[in-house]
C-alpha positions as CSV (number, residue, x, y, z in Angstrom):
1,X,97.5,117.8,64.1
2,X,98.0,116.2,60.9
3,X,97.8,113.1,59.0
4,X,99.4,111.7,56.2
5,X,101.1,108.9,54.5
6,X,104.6,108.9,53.1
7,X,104.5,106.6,50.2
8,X,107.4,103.7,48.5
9,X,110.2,106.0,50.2
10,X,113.0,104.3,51.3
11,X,112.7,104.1,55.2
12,X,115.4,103.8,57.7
13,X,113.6,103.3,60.9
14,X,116.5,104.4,63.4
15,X,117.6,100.6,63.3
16,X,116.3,98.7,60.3
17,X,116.0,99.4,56.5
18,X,112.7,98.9,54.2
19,X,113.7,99.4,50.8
20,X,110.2,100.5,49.8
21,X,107.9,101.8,52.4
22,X,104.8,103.6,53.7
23,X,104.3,105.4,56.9
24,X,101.0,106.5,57.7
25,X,100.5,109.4,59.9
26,X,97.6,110.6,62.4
27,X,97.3,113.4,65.0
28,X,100.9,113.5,65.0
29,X,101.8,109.8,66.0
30,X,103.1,106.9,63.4
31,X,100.3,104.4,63.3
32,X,102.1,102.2,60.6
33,X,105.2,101.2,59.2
34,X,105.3,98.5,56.3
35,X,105.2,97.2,53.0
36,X,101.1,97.6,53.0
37,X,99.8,100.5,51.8
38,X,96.9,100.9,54.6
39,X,93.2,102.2,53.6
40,X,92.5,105.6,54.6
41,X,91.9,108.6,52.6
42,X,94.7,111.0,54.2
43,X,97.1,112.8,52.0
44,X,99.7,111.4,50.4
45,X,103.4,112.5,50.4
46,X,105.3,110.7,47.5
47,X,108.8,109.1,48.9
48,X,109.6,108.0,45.4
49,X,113.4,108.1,44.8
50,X,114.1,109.6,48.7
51,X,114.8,108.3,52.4
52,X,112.6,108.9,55.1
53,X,114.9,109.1,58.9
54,X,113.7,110.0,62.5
55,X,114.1,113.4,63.1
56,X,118.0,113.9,64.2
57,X,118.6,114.1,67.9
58,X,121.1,116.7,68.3
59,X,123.0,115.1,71.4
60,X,124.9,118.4,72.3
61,X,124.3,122.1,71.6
62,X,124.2,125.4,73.7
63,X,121.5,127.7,73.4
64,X,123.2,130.9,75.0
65,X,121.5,133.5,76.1
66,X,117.9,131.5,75.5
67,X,118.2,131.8,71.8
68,X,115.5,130.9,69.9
69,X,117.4,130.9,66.9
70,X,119.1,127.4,68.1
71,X,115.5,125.9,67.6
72,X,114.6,127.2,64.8
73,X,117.7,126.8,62.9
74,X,118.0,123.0,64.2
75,X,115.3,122.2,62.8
76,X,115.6,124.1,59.3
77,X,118.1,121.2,59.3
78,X,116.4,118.3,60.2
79,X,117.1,118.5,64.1
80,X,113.7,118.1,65.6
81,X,115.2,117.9,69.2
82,X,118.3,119.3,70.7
83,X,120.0,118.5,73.7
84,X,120.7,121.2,75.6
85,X,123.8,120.8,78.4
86,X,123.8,124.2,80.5
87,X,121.8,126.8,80.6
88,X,120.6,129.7,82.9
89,X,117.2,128.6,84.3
90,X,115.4,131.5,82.9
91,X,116.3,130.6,79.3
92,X,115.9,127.1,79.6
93,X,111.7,128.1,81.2
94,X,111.8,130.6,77.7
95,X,112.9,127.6,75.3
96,X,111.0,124.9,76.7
97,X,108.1,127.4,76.4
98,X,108.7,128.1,72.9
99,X,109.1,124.3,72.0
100,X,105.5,123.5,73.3
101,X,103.9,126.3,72.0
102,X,105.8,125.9,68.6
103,X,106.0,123.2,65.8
104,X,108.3,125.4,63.8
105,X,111.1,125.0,66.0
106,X,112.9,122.0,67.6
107,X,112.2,120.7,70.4
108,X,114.3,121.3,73.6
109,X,116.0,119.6,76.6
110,X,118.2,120.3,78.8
111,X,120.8,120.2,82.0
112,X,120.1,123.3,83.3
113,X,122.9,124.5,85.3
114,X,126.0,122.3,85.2
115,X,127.6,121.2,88.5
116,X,130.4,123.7,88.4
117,X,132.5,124.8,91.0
118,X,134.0,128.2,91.8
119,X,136.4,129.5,88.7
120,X,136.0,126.0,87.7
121,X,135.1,125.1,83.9
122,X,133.8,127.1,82.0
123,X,134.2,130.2,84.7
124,X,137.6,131.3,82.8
125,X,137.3,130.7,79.1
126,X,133.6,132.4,79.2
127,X,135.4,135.3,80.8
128,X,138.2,135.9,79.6
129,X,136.2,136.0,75.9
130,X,133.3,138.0,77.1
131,X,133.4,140.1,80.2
132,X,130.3,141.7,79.7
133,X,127.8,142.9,82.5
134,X,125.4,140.3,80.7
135,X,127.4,137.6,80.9
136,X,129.2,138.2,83.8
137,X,126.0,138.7,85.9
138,X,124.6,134.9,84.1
139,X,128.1,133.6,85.1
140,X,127.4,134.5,89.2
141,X,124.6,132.5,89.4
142,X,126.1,129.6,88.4
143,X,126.6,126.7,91.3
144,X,129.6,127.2,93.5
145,X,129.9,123.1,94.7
146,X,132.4,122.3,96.9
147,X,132.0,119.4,98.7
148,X,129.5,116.3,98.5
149,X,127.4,117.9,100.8
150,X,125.9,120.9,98.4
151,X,125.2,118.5,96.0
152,X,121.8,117.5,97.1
153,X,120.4,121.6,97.6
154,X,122.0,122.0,93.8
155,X,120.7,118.6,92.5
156,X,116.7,119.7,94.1
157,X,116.7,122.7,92.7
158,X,118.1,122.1,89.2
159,X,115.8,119.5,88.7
160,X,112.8,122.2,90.1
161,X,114.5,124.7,87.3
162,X,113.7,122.1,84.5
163,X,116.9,120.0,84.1
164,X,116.4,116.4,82.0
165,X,120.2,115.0,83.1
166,X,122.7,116.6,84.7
167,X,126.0,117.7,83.2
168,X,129.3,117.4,84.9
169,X,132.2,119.6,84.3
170,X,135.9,118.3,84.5
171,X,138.1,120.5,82.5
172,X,141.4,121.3,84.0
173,X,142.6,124.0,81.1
174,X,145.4,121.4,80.0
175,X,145.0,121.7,76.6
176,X,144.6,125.8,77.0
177,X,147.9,125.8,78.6
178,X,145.9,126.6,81.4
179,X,145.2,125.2,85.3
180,X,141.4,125.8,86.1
181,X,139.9,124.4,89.2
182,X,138.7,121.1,89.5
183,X,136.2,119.8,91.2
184,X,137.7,116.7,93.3
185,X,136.8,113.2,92.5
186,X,134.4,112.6,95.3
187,X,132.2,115.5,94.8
188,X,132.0,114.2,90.9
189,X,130.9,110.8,92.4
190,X,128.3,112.3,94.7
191,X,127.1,114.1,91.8
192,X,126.7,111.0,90.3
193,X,124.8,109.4,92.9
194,X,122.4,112.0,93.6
195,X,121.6,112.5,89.9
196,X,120.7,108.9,89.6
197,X,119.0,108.5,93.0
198,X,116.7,111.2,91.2
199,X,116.3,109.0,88.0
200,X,118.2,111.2,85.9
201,X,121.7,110.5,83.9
202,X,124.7,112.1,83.6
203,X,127.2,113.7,81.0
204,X,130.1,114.8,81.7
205,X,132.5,117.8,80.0
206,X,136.3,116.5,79.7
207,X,138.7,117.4,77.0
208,X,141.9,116.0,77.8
209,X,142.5,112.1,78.4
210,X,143.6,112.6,82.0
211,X,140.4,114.7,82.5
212,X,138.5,111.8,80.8
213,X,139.8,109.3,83.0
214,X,138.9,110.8,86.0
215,X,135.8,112.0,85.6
216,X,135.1,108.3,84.4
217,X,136.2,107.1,88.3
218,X,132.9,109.2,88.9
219,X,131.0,106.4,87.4
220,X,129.0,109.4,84.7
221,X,126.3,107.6,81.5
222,X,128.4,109.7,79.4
223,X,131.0,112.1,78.0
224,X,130.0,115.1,76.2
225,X,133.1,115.1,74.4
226,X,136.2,112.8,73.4
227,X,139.6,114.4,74.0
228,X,142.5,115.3,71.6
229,X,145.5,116.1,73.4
230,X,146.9,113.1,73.2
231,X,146.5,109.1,71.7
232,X,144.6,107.0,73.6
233,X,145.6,104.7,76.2
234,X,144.7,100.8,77.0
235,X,143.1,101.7,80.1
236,X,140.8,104.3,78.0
237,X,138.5,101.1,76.9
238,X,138.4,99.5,80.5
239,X,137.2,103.0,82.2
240,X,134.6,103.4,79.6
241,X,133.2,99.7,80.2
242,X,132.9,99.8,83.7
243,X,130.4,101.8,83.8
244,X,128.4,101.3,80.3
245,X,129.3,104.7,79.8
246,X,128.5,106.6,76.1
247,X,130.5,108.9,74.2
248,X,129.2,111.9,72.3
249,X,132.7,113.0,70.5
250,X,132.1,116.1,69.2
251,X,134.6,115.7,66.2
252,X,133.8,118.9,64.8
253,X,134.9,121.0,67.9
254,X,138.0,119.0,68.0
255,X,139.0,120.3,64.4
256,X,137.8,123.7,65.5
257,X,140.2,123.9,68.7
258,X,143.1,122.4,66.7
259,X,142.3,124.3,63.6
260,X,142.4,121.3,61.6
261,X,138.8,121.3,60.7
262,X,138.5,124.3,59.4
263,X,138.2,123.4,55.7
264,X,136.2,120.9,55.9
265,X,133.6,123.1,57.8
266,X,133.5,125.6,55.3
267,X,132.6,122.9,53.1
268,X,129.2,122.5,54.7
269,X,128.6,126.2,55.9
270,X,129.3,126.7,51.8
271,X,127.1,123.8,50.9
272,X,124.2,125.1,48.2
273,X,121.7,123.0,50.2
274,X,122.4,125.6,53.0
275,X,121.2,128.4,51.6
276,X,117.8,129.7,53.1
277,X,118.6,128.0,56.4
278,X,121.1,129.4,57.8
279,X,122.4,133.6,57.8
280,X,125.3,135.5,56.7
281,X,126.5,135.9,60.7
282,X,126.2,132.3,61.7
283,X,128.0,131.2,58.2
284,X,130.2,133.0,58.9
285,X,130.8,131.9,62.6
286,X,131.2,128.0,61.2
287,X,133.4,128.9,58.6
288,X,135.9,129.9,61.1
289,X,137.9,128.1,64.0
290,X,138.4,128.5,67.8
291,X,142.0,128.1,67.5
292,X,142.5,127.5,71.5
293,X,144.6,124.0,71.2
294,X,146.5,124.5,68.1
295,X,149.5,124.0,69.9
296,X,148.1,121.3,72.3
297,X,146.3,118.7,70.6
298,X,145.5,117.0,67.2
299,X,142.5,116.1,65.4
300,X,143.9,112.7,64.8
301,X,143.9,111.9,68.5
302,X,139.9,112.3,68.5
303,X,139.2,110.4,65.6
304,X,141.7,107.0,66.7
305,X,140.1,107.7,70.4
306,X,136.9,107.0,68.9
307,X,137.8,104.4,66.4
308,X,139.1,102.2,69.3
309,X,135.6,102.8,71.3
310,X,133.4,101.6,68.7
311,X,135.7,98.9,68.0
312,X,135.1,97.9,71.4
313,X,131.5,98.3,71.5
314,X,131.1,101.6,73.5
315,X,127.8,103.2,72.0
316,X,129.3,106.8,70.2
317,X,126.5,109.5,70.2
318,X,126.1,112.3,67.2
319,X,126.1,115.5,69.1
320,X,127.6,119.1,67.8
321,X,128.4,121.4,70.8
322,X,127.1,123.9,68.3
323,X,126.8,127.4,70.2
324,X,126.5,131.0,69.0
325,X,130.3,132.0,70.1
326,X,131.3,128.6,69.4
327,X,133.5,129.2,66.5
328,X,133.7,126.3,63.7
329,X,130.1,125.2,64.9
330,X,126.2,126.1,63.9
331,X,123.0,124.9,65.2
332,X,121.9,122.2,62.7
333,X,124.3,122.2,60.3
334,X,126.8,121.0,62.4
335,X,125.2,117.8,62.9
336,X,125.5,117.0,59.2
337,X,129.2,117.8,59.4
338,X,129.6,115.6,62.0
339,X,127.7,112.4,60.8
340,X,130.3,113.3,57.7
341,X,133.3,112.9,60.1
342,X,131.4,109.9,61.7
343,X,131.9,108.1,58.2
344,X,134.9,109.4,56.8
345,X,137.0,109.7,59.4
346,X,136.5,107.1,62.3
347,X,135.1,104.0,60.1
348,X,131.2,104.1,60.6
349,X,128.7,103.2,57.9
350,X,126.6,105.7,57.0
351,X,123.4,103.5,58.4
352,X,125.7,103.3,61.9
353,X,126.2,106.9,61.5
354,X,123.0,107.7,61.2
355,X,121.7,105.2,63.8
356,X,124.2,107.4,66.2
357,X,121.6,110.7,65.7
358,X,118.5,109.0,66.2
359,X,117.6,105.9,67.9
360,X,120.7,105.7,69.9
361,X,120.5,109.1,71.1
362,X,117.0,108.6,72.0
363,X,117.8,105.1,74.1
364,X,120.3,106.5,76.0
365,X,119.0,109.8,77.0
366,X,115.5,108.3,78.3
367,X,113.2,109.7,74.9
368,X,111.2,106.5,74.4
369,X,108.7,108.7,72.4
370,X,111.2,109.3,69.8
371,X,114.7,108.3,67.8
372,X,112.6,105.5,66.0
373,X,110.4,105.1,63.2
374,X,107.7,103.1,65.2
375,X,104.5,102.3,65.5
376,X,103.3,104.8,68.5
377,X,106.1,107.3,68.4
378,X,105.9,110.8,67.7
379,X,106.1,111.8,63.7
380,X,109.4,113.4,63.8
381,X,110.7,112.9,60.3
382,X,113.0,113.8,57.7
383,X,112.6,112.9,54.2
384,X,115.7,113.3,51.9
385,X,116.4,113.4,48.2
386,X,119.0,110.6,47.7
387,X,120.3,108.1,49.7
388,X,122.4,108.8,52.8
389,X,123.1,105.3,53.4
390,X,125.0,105.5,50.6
391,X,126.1,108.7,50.8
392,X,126.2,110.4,53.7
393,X,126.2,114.3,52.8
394,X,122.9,113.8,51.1
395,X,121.6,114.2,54.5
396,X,121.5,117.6,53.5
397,X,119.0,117.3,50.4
398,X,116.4,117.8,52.7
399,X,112.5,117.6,50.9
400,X,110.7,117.9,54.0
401,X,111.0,118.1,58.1
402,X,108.1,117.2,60.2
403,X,107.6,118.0,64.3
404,X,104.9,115.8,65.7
405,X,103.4,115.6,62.7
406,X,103.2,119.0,61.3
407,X,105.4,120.0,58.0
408,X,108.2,122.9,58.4
């Protein structure tokens, strides 16, 4: 592995700013963070006039179909893990495969199979948008749960197929105009229970405040989404306290579903700084929207349901839900986008903002060898032209991306 020293960059650590700092490097671990420049003769990387973050923590993507391209994209964009939350087993054994026996990609986590219940979310909006032998063959071997008592057979043998957490759906096709099954309250609280009583956490999939609150009942670590369909409520805050539980928003989805977003995500899949990273077909893909709540919901709900979290302390995560048919969305990029909409549209800083897509991510999901610029940590860094403390989108000006130490 290798080791160097970045030199007088501005560093962010995950938490805390140095206004001039070094960071040495060695066989792919920090060693030092300071003021000090330390004596050794490795190479030196000039920070003069950029920041140096943690590598992003992409706190929500899909990689369908086991596509490598998620990884390697991700990290073309400063993503040096991603956060996968369901998956077929066999692509999840490819990808975590790839990730250890590859620097040049991202590296990769995942739920596995989400506890889904028959023509439960996402049975019917996969289908009806891709009926496909491929896909409908992936689709049958997802769980079936139906009461508490298959939870522990699905929980044993998800965690034997490689799952990190465990990802809950509750979506009840509200805000498709739709009425999917849903999985009852008490198997979403044994779900809960087992997960934990295995030391893993949970996330759960809700899109719609009602959905929100009860899933919350369930007692879950997290949402993988906020919802849109309508404002929040009072007892929004209350549900989220009792349990400690964390939000990943996904903002950028919710102007994708509403078609709201759909300008300024063009914006970024447009951005100069793009070019090189990311192809003609998955430009293309973010510079369009899914369209499926126009009618439903509104952008604004998302952003003030997230306003009145942070204002209430709730930790807010920096995830993307970026997936190949996920229109409005691409792996990488979309996590810029959304620490834009993080600071221009539900009152972060940009120092909050990014805080959200490193060190908090890592606390909360368990990666204690990562999300910090720390002594003993693993050298996954980003060093940027500019300063996106001040200004956010320079997140993009990306000089260089290192995985464990080693340069993209």
């Amino acid at each position: 592995m290798a080791s160097f020293m970045i030199k007088d960059a501005r560093v962010f650590t995950g938490e805390d700013v140095l206004e001039s700092g070094n960071v040495l490097v060695e066989d792919g671990i920090i060693k030092y963070v300071g003021n000090d420049i330390p004596n050794t003769d490795v190479r030196i990387v000039s920070g003069t006039g950029s920041t140096l973050i943690p590598g992003l923590i992409d706190a929500h993507i899909h990689a369908d179909k086991g596509k490598v391209l998620a990884l390697e994209q991700s990290l073309r964009f400063g993503v040096t893990t991603v956060l996968d939350m369901h998956n077929e087993p066999v692509n999840v054994a490819k990808l975590k495969k790839v990730a250890k026996e590859r620097k040049d990609v991202a590296d990769f986590k995942s739920a596995c199979l989400a506890a889904t219940v028959d023509q439960g979310w996402p049975v019917p909006v996969v289908t009806m948008h891709d009926k496909s032998e491929e896909t409908l063959a992936e689709v049958a071997t997802w769980p079936k749960l139906a009461k508490p008592e298959d939870v522990e057979p699905y929980m044993q043998q998800n965690i034997k197929d490689g799952a990190d957490y465990i990802k809950l759906m509750h979506g009840s096709g509200k805000e498709l105009g739709q009425k999917f099954n849903l999985p009852s309250i008490e198997l979403q609280t044994a779900v809960v229970k087992a997960a934990h009583d295995h030391g893993l956490i949970t996330a759960a999939h809700a899109l719609t405040l009602q959905d929100t609150l009860a899933v919350l009942e369930a007692g879950v670590d997290g949402l993988a989404h906020t919802f849109s369909d309508v404002p929040p409520t009072r007892e929004l805050i209350g549900a989220y306290k009792a349990n400690n539980t964390f939000c990943i928003p996904t903002l950028s989805v919710h102007g994708s579903i509403t078609g709201e977003g759909g300008p300024i995500a063009a914006s970024f899949a447009n951005d100069p700084r793009a070019v090189g990273k990311i192809a003609d077909t998955e430009k293309a893909n973010m510079c369009a929207c899914l369209h499926f709540a126009a009618q439903t919901c509104k952008v604004e709900n998302a952003y003030e349901s997230v306003r009145q979290l942070k204002a209430a302390g709730i930790d807010i995560l920096c995830g993307s839900d970026s997936a190949g048919p996920a229109l409005g969305t691409a792996w990488g990029l979309s996590m810029h986008h959304e620490l834009y909409l993080f600071v221009h549209e539900v009152g972060f800083t940009p120092q909050e903002a990014l805080r959200a897509a490193t060190s908090l991510n890592a606390k909360r999901f368990g990666l204690n060898d990562r999300g910090l610029i720390a002594q003993g940590r693993k050298a996954d860094l980003v060093l940027i032209e500019g300063n996106p403390l001040e200004n956010i989108r320079d997140t993009l000006s990306l000089k260089a991306v290192w995985r464990d130490g080693h340069e993209l």
